[in-house]
N, C-alpha and C positions, 0 to 999 in steps of 0.2 A: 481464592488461591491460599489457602491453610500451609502455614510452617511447615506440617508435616508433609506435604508432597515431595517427592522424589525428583532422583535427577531424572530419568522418561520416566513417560508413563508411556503406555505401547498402546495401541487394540491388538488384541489376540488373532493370528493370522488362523481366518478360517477356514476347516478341513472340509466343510461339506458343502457342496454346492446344489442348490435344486437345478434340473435343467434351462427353465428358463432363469435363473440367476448365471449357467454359465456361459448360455451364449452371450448373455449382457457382458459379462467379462472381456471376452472372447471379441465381439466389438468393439468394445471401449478401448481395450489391451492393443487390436489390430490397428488404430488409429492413430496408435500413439510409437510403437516400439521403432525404432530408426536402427541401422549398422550404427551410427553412430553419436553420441552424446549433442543433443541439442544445445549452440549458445547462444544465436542473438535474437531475444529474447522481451519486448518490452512489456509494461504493466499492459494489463486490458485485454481486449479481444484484437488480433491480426488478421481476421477471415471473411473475406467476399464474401456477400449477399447470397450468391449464387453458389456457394458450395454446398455441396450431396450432405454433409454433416459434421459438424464443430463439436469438440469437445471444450468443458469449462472448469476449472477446478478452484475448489473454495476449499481453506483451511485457518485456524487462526482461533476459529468459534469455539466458545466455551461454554459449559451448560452453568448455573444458577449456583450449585454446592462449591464450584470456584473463583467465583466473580460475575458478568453478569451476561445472562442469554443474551444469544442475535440471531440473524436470519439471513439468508439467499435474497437480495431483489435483483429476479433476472426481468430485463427487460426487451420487449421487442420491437425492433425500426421500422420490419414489412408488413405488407398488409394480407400474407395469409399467418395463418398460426398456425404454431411449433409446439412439436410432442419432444419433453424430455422427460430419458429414463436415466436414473441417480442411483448412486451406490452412497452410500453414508459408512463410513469409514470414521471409530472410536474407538477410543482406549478401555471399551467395556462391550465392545462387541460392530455388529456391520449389520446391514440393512439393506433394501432395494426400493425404491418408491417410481412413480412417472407421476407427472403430470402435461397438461398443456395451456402455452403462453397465449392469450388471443391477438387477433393482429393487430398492432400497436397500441399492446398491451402488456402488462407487466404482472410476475407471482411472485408471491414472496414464497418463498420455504425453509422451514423451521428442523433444522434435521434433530434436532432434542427429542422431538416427538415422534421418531421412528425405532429410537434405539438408545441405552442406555447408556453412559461413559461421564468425561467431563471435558473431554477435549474432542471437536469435530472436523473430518473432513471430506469434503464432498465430491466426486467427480460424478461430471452431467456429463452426459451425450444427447446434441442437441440434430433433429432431423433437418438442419438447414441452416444458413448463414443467417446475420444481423443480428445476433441478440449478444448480449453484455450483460453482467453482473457484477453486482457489489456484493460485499460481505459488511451489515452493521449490527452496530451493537445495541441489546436493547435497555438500554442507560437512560436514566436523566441528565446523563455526561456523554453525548453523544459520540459515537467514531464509525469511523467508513473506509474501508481501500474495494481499489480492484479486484475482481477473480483473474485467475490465469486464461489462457488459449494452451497452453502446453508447460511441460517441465521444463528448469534450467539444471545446466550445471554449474555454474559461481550463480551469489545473493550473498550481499551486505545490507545492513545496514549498524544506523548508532544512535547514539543517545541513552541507551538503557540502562537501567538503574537499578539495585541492589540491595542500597541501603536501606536503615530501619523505616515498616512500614510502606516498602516498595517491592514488588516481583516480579523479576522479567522472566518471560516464557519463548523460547520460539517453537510455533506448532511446524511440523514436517510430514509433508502427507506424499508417499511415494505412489505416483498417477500411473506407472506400466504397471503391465503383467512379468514383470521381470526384477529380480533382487535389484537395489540400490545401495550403496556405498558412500556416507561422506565423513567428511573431515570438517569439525568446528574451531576454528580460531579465534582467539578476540585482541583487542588493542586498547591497554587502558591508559592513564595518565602517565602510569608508571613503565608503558612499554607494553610488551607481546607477550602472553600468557596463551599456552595451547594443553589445556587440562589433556591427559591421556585418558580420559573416561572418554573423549567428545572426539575421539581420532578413529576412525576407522568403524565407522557404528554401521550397522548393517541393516534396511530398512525391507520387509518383504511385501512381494507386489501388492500395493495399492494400502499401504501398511501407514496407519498415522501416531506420529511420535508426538511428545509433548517434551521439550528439554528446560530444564530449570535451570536458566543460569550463575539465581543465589547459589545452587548446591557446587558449584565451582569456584564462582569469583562471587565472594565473598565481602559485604558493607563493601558496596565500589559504585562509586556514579559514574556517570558517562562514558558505556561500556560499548564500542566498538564492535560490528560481529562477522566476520566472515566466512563464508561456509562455502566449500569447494568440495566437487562432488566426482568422486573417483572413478564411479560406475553407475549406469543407466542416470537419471534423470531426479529431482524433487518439484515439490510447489512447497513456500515459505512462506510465514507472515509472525512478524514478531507480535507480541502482548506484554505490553508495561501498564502495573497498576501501581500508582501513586494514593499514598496518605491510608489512611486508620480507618477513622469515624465515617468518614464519607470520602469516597476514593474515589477517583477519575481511572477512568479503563481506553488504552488507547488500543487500536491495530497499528500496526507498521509494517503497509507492504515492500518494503526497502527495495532493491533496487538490482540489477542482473550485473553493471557495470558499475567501475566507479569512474569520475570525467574531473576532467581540466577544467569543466565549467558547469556551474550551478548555477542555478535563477531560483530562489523563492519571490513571489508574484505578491504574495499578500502576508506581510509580516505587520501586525499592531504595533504601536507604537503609542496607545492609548494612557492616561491616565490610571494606576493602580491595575495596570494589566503586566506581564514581564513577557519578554522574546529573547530565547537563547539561541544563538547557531549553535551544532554540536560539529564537529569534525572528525573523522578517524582517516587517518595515512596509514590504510593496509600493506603500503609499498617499501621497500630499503633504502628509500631516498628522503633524502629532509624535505618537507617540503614548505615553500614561500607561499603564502596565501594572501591575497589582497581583497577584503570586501567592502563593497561599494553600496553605500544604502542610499538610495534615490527615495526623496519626497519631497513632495510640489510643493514650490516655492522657497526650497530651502536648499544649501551648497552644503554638504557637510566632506570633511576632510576622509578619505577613505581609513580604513583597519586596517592592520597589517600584522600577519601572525605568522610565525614559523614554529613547526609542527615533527618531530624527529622520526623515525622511521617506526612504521608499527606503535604509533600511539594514539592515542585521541587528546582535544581541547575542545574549549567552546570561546562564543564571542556575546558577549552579551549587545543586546541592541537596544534592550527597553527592561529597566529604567535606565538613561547610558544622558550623561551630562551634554554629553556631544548630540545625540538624535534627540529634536524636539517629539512634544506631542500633537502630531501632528495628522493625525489617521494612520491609515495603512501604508506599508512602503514597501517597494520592491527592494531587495536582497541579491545585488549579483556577485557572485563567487568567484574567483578565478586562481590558478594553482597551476606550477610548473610541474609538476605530477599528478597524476590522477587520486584522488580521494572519495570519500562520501561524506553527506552532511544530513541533517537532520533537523526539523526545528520545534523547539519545546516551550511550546505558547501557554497563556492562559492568567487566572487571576488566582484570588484567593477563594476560589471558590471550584477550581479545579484548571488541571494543567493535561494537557494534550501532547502527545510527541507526535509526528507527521512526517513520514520521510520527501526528499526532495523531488519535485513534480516532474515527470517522465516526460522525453520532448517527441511529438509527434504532428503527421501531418493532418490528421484525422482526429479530433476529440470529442467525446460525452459528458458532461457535467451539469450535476443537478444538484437536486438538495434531498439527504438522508430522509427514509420513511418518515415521513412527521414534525422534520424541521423543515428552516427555510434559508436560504443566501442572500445574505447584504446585496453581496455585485459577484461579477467575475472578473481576473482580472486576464487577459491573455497578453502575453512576452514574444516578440522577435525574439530570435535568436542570432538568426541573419544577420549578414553586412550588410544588406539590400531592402529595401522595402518590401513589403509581403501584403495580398490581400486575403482576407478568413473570411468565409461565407458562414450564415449565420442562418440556421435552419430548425425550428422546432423538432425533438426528437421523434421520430415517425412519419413525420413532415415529407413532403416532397418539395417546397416551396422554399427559396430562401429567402429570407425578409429584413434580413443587413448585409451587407459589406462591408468589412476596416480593412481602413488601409493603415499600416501601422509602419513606421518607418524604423528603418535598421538598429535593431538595439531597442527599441518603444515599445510600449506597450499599451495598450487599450480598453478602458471600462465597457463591457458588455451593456450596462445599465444606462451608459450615456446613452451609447450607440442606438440602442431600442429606444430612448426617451421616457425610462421608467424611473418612477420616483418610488422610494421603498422596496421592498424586501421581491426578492426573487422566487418565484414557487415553481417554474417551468423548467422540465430537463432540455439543454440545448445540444445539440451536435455540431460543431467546429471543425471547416473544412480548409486547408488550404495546399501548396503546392510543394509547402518551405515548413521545416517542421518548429513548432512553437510550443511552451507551455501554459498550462491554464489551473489556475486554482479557483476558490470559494469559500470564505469565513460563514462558518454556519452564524446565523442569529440564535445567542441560544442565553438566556438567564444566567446559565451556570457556568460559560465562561464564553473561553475561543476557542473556537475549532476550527483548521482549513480541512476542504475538502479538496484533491484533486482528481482532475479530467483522468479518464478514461477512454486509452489506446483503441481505437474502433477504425483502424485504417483497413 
């Protein structure tokens, strides 16, 4: 990410199409276009096993000249295999590829190597339901989110950073055949900042944008982001890269909603590690926030933050006089108005930002190409006890139950009776919807990963 990048960077909307490039279009486009603006919206894949054809969108990816490559791992549940044909969409031009997933099997794909740009983004069309994708980074500072199942029209998130030796990016990849429209706001310490460069930007079909948020807000941390989108549809993932010599590079698939209530699942608390909550109140209301850090065998007295309309704050938790070191601790949120949060883990050796884990009844969680997970951890959200079935991904077999009582939460790693480090993607099933994260194991710092929407 070099000083001199601009505020977008575009791909040039292409005039020529081969025929079979335009029925691929023409498909993908027919799948997606609606009368009206798509909203509810959660991270992951939303589509039955059983449907004629799913589409997937990845966006976020960067090629090597601005920080550091990553890749597509699409993965698949069933047991026949799945033909996807992909459009690569860049700010230096567009591309066509296919390939096929085997049955319960997974590919990775590398869109850098189709097409030239620095910024990526991809829509698949997949011939059949169950398969899920991530988008990671190929770092020795690892990072991982979800792909989409379709466009929103609102996405926030926060935490982003500006200052010396840090560059926030949100990639924007417009998945119809139809012009898009949106509008970028932000919320910083000091209030509500809405650059007129970042108002009314016009995306064309299937069009991938790169927006610099240095080039507006200016030496500014903990930058709040909200984007509401006027006409057709986007897919969003933010990129914050921290430090100089050796920088940490995160994704942040941030979020379609903002809520009254947040859970992070796995926040360190370790020795020489730091854990920041970030906050942004996109709304006209002040809002009261209470958070509640829960760690075994310890009481600690809750946080309490008020937060003024259209601003961000943060909460530190570790190094925090009050939170021992004590492993990992669950992080519950709560607010008389709806917000978003973010949390910005890691040591001296690099720092990760991670937006807040998406609650669902259905989740997929594993560990990035090449690493591996401590535990998992999964969250009631429920007033009620809830049971989550426990199923090797591709699996037809389930081979735990938790019963986790209202408000509780659950080690995956107990539950199975495993000692050490996690290598297996699991699928998390239950009635009642919950959340699931996982701290990568990694040398170079903390990372959480979270579950992916596979309802």
């Amino acid at each position: 990410m070099t000083p001199a990048m601009t505020r977008h960077h575009y791909r040039h909307h292409f005039a020529v199409l081969s025929l079979t490039g335009m029925l691929a279009l023409v498909g993908v486009g027919s799948a997606l276009i609606h009368s009206s603006n798509t909203t509810s919206l959660p991270s992951g894949l939303n589509i039955p096993v059983t449907a004629e054809s799913t589409s997937i969108f990845c966006t976020g990816l960067t090629s090597t000249n601005v920080g550091a490559s990553g890749s597509i791992d699409y993965l698949n549940s069933v047991d026949l295999s799945r033909h996807v044909s992909v459009l690569i969409s860049s700010d230096g031009g567009s591309a066509f590829s296919s390939f096929t997933i085997p049955a319960h099997g997974n590919y990775v794909f590398n869109p850098a190597t189709f097409t030239k740009g620095s910024y990526f983004g991809v829509t698949a069309l997949v011939d059949g339901g169950g398969v899920v994708a991530t988008e990671n980074l190929h770092s020795t500072q690892p990072s991982s989110v979800p792909c989409q199942s379709t466009g929103v029209t609102n996405w926030f998130a926060t935490g982003f950073d500006t200052t010396a030796n840090s560059t926030a990016v949100i990639s924007i990849l417009n998945p119809t055949a139809t012009p898009a429209v949106y509008n970028l706001q932000v919320e910083t310490a000091s209030g509500f900042v809405a650059p007129a460069p970042l108002h009314g930007v016009l995306l064309q079909p299937f069009q991938e944008a790169a927006v610099n948020l240095g080039s507006d807000i200016v030496d500014t941390s903990n930058i709040g982001v909200s984007l509401h989108v006027l006409r057709g549809s986007v897919v969003a993932t933010g990129i914050q890269r921290i430090g100089a010599t050796s920088p940490s590079e995160s994704l942040i698939g941030g979020s379609t909603a903002t809520a009254k209530h947040i859970v992070f699942p796995s926040v360190t608390t370790a020795n020489g590690s730091s854990a920041d909550v970030r906050i942004a109140n996109p709304s006209n209301a002040t809002a009261q926030v209470t958070l509640n850090v829960e760690l075994s065998n310890y009481s600690i007295s809750p946080f309490t933050y008020s937060l003024a309309p259209f601003a961000s704050g943060d909460v530190v938790i570790t190094p925090n006089p009050r939170v021992p070191a004590a492993g990992d601790a669950i992080v519950d949120i709560k607010s008389n108005v709806a917000i978003d949060a973010s949390l910005l883990s890691g040591t001296k050796a690099g720092f990760w930002l991670a937006s807040n884990p998406g609650a669902s009844t259905s989740q997929v969680l594993g560990p990035p190409s090449g690493q591996t997970l401590s535990d998992e951890t999964i969250v009631n959200l429920t007033k009620h006890r809830i049971l989550v079935n426990v199923t090797p991904f591709g699996a037809t077999s389930t081979i735990a139950v938790l019963r986790i009582p209202r408000g509780g939460s659950a080690s995956l790693s107990s539950a199975l009776g495993l000692k050490g480090t996690l290598r297996k993607t699991y699928q998390l099933q239950s009635s009642n919807a919950f959340v699931v994260t996982g701290p990568v194991v990694s040398t170079t710092g903390i990372f959480e990963v979270n579950g992916l929407n596979a309802r």
